[in-house]
C-alpha positions in Angstrom: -16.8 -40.1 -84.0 -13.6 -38.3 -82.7 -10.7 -39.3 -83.9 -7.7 -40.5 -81.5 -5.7 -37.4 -81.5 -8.8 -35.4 -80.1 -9.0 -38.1 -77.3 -5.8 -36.6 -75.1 -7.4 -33.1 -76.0 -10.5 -33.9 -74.4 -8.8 -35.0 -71.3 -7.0 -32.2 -71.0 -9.8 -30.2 -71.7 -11.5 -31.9 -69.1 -8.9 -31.4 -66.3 -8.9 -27.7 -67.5 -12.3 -27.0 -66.4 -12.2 -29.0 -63.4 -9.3 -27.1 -62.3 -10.9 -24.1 -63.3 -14.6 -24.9 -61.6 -12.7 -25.6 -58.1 -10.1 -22.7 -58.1 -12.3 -20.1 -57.3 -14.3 -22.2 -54.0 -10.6 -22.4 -52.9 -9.6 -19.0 -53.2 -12.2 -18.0 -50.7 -11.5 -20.3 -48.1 -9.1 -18.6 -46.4 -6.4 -20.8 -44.5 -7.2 -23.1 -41.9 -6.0 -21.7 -38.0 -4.7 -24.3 -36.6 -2.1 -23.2 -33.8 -2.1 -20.5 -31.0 0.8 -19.3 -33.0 -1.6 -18.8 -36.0 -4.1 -17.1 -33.8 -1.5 -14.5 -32.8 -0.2 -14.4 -36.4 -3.2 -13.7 -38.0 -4.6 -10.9 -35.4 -0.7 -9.0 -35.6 -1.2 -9.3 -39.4 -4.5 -7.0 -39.4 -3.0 -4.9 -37.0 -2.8 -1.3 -37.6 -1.8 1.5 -34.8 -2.4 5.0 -35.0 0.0 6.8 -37.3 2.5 8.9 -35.3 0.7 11.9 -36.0 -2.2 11.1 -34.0 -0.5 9.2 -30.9 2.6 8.6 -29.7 3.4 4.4 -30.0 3.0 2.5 -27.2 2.1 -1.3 -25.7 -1.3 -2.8 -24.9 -2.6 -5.8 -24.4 -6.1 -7.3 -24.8 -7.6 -10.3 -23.7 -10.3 -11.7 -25.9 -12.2 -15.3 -25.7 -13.4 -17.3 -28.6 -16.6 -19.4 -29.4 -15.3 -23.0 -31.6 -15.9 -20.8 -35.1 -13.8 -18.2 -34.3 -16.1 -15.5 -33.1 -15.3 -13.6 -30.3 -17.1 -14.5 -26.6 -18.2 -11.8 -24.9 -16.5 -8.2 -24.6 -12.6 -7.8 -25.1 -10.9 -6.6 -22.4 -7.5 -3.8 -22.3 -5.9 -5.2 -19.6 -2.0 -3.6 -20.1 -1.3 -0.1 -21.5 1.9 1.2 -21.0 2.5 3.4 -18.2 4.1 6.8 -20.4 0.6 6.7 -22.3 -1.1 9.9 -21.9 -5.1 9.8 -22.3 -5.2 10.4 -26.1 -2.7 7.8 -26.7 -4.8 5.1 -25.5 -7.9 6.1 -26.8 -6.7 5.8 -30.1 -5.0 2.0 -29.5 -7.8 0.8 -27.9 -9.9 1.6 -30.9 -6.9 0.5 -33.2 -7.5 -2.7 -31.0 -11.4 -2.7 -31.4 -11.1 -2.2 -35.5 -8.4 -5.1 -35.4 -10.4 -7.6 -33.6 -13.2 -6.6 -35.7 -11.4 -6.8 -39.3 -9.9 -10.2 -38.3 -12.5 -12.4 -36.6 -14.3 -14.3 -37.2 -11.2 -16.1 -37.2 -10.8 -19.9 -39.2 -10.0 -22.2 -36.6 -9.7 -25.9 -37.4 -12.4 -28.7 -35.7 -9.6 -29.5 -33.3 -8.2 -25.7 -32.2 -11.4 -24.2 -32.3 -12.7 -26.7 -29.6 -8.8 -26.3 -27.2 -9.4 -22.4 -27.5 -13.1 -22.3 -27.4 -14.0 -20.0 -23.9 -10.5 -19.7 -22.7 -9.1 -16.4 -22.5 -6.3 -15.2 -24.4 -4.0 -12.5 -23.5 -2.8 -10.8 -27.2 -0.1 -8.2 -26.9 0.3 -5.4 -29.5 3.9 -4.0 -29.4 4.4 -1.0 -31.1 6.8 1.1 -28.9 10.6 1.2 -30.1 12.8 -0.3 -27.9 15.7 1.4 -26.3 19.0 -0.2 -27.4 20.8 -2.5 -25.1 23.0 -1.0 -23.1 26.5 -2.5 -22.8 27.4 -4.8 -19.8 30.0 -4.0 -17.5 32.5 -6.7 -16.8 33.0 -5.9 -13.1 35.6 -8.6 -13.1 38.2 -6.9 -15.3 40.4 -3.9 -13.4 39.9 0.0 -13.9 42.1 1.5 -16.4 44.0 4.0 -15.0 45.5 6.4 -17.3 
């Protein structure tokens, strides 16, 4: 017979290997897609270009379609490369595209986002050219200085 002060151990005991039993099934889920915004998040976060040393950086976008679990529909299409890109260059971030659609999908969409997304086209753009800084308005209201 246990005594009372082994009572609140064995509860906690308990909860222990609950907590332990269901921690791992949860680790592997991997979070829930829910929005476009996670859609593009997620594909920019396994997104790797070319280093420097093999291309020179510069836009493309794909468009890509789903199926409602978040594998891709048909074949991926480059639809925008940007115009400086010389024929090595966009070899090498098409198949920087290719690996990242393949690394990321199939992708975890939600009952409800899978079935909005499911078919329709979506246009992802990978950015990876630096932009040139602004350049400084001229106030064409204010006079000439004349020195």
């Amino acid at each position: 017979m246990a005594n009372s002060r082994s009572k609140p151990f064995l509860g906690f005991a308990a909860l222990l290997l609950w907590l332990v039993s269901t921690a791992p099934a949860a680790a592997q889920q991997p979070e829930q897609l829910d929005t476009l915004k996670d859609i593009f998040v997620r594909l920019h976060s396994c997104w790797k270009p070319p280093p420097l040393s093999q291309a020179n950086p510069i836009d493309i976008t794909v468009v890509v379609s789903f199926n409602r679990q978040g594998a891709i529909l048909g074949h991926p299409k480059i639809t925008y490369e940007s115009e400086h890109a010389n024929d090595n260059d966009r070899l090498k971030y098409r198949i920087a595209v290719m690996e990242t659609l393949q690394r990321c999908t199939p992708l975890p969409f939600t009952e409800g986002l899978g079935g909005a997304v499911a078919g329709r086209p979506l246009a992802v753009p990978f950015r990876t050219r630096k932009r040139p800084p602004k350049t400084e308005e001229r106030k064409a209201w204010l006079p000439q200085k004349i020195l």
